[in-house]
VMD Tcl script that draws the C-alpha trace (Angstrom):
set ca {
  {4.96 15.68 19.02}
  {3.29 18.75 19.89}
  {0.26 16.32 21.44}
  {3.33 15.40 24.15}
  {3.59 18.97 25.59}
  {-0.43 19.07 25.63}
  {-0.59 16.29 27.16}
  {2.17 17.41 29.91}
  {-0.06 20.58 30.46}
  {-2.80 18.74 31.35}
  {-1.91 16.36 33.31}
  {2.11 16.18 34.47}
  {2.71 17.38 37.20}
  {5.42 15.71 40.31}
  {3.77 16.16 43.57}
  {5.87 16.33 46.89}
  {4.83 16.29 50.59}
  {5.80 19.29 52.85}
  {9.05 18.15 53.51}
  {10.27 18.17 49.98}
  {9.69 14.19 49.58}
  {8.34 13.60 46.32}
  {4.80 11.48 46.49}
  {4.72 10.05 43.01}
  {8.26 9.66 41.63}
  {6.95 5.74 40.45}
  {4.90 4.45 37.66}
  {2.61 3.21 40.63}
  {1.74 6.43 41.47}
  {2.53 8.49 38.78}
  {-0.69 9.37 35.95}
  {0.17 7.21 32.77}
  {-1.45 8.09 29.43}
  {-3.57 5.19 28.23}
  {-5.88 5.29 24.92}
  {-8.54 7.37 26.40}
  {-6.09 10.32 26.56}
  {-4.34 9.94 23.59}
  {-5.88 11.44 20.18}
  {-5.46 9.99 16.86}
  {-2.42 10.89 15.32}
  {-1.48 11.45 11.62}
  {1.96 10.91 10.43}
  {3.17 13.47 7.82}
  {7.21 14.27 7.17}
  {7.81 18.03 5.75}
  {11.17 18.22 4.13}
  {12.28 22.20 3.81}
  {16.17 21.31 3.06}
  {18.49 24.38 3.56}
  {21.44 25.99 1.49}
  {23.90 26.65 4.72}
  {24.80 23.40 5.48}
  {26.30 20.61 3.08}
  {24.04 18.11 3.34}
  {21.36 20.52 3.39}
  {20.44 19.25 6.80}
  {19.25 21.21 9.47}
  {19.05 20.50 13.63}
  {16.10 18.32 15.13}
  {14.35 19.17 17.93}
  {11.36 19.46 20.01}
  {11.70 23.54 19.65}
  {8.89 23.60 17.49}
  {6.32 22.21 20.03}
  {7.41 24.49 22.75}
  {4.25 26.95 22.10}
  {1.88 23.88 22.85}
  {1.22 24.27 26.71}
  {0.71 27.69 26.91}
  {-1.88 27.35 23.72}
  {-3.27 24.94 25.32}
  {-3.74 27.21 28.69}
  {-4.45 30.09 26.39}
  {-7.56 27.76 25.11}
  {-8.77 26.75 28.15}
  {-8.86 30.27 29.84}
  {-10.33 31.43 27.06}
  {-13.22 28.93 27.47}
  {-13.10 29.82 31.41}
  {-13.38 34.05 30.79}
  {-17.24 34.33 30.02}
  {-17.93 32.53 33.71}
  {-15.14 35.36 35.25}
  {-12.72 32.26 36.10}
  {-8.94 31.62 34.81}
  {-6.02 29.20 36.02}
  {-2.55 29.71 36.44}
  {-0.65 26.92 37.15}
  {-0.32 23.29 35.14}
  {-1.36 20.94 34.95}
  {-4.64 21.57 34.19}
  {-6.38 19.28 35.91}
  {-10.18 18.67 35.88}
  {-10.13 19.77 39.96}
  {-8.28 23.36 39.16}
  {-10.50 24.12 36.76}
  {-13.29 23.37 39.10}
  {-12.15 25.40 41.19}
  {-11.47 28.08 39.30}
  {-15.08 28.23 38.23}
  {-15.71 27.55 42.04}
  {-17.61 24.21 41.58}
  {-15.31 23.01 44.59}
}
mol new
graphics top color blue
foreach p $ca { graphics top sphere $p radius 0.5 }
foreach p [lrange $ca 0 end-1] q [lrange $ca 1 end] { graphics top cylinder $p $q radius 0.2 }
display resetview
């Protein structure tokens, strides 16, 4: 799941025009994952039961991929520092960090 959130980092992003109209709110126009983009993923389940609830159950959620974008950023900057470049906004497309680096 955390792959999801990188994957929104990278590329997700809802562009609109200067009146506020948004320019790719369809699947036409909107950047769709395909195999190229996706890594290979590796199923595991982790069962840590707990002692406050009855069932031993506790809540599901996404919470636990919430650190993956800025990571992700982090990693990225990180590779951008020794060339005195950094971004700050997602997603982090191939053209920001071109220009970042100022390669555009």
């Amino acid at each position: 799941m955390a792959w999801c959130k990188v994957w929104a980092a990278r590329f997700e992003e809802c562009l609109y025009d200067g009146e506020g109209q948004l320019l790719n709110g369809t699947l036409a126009d909107y950047f769709v994952p395909m195999a190229g983009e996706m890594p290979d993923i590796a199923v595991a389940h982790v069962s840590t039961p707990t002692a406050t609830s009855e069932l031993g159950a506790k809540g599901v959620g996404e919470a636990g991929t919430a650190g993956a974008p800025a990571a992700a950023m982090n990693a990225v900057n990180d590779a951008l520092a020794p060339f005195g470049a950094r971004i700050t906004e997602q997603p982090m497309t191939p053209q920001r960090i071109l220009r970042a680096l100022r390669k555009v």
